[in-house]
VOBA-1610 file (N, C-alpha, C; in pm, whole numbers, padded with zeros to 5 digits, always signed):
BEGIN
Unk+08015+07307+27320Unk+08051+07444+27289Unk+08165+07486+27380Unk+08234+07602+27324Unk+08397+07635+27404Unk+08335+07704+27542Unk+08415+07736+27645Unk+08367+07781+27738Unk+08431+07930+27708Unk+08351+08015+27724Unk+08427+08129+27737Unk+08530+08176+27855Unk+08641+08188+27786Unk+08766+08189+27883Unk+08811+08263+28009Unk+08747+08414+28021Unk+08727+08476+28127Unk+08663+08450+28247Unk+08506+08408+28214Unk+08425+08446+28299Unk+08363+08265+28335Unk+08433+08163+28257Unk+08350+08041+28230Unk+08193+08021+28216Unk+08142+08152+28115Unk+08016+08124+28075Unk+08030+08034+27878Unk+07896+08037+27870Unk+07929+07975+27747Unk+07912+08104+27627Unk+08008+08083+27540Unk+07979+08238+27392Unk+07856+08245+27394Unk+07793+08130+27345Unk+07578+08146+27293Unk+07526+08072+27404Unk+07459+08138+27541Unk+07416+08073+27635Unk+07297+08011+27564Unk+07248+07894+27603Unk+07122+07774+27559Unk+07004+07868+27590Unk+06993+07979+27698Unk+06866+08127+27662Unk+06903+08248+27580Unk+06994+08189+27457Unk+07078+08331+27387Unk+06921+08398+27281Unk+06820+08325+27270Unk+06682+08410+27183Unk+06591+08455+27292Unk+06621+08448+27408Unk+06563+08500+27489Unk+06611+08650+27538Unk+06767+08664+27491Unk+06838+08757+27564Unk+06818+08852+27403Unk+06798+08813+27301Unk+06726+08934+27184Unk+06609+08957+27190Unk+06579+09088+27112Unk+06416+09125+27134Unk+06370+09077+27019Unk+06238+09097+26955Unk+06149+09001+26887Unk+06279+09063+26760Unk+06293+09212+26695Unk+06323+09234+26544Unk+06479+09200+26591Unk+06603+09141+26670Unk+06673+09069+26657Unk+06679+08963+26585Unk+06563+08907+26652Unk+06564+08721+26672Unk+06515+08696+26520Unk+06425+08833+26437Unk+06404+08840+26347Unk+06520+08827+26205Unk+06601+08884+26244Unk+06724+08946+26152Unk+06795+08841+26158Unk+06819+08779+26279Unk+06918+08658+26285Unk+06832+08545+26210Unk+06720+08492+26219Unk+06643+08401+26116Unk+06664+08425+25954Unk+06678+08529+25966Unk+06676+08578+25799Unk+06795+08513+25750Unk+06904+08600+25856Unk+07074+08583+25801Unk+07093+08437+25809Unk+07052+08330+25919Unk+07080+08235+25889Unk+07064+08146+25782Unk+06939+08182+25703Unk+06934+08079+25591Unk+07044+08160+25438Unk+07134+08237+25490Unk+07233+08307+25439Unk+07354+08213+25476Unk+07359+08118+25610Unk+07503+08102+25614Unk+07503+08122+25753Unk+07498+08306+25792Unk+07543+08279+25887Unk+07486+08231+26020Unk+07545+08249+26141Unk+07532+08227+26243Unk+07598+08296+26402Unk+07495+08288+26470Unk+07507+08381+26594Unk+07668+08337+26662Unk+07795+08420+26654Unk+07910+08358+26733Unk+07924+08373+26898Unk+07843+08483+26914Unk+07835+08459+27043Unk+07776+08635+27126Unk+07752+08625+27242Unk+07693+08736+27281Unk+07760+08789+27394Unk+07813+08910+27363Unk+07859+08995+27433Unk+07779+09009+27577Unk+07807+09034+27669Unk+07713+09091+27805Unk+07780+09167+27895Unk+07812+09279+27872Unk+07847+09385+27934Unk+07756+09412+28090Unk+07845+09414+28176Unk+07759+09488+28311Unk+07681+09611+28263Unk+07529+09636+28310Unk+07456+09717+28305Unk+07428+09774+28169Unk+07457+09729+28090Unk+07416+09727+27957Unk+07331+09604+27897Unk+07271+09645+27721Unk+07219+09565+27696Unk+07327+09442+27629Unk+07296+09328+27610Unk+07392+09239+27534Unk+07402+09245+27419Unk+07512+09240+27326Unk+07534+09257+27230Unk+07544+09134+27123Unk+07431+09092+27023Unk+07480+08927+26982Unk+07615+09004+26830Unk+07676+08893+26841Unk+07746+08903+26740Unk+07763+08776+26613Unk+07721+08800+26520Unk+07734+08699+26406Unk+07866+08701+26334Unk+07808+08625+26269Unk+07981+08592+26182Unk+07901+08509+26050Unk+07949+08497+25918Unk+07945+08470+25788Unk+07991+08297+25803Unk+07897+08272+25716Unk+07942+08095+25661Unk+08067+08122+25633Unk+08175+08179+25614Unk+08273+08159+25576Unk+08388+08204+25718Unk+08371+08261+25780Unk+08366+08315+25917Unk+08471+08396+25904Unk+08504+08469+25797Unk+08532+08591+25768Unk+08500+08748+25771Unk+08340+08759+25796Unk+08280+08852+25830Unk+08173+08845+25950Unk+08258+08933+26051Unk+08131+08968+26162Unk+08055+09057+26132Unk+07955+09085+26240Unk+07854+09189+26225Unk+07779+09191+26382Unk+07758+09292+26416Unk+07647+09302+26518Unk+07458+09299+26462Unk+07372+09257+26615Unk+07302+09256+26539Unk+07222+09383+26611Unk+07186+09485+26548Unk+07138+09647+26651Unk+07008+09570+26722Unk+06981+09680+26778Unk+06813+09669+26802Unk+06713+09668+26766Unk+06737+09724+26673Unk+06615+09724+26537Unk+06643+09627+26446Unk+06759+09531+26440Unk+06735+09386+26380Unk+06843+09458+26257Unk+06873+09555+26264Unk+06992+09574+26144Unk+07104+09512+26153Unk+07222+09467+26070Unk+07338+09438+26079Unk+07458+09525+26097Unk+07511+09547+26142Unk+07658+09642+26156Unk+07726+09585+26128Unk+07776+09590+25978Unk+07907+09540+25938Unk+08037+09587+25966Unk+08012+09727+26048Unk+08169+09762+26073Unk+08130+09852+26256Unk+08135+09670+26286Unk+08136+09720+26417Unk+08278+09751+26492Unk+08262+09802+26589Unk+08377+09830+26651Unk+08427+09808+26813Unk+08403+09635+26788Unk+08460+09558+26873Unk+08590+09509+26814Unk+08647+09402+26916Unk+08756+09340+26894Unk+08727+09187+26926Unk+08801+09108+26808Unk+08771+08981+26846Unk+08849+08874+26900Unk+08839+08778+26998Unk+08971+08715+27015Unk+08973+08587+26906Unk+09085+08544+26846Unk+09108+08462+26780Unk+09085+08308+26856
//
């Protein structure tokens, strides 16, 4: 996996279902047999982490909330 370029952690740390709560880890099971997959997780100082998915086609992101919903029009920025 790429190293993330700032901080040299990895995008999806190997404890990234540990760092969602149960109706995350829920939502992301669902979406995956959709395609997609977790691209990587945000971790803001003193905040909670943010996972972010992306579409089998990897055209569409999405966050995943806390309550296991998708945000299709989140309002991050992504690096290419």
């Amino acid at each position: 996996m790429d190293k993330e370029k700032r901080t040299g952690e990895e995008p999806v740390p190997d404890n990234a279902i540990e760092m969602l709560n149960p109706m995350q880890v829920r939502a992301l099971r669902q979406i995956e047999s959709y395609g997609w997959q977790l691209q990587f997780i945000r971790r803001p100082l003193f905040q909670d982490p943010v996972p972010v998915v992306i579409d089998a086609d990897g055209k569409k992101i999405g966050i995943l909330e806390e309550d296991g919903r998708i945000n299709m029009e989140p309002d991050i920025k992504v690096r290419e």
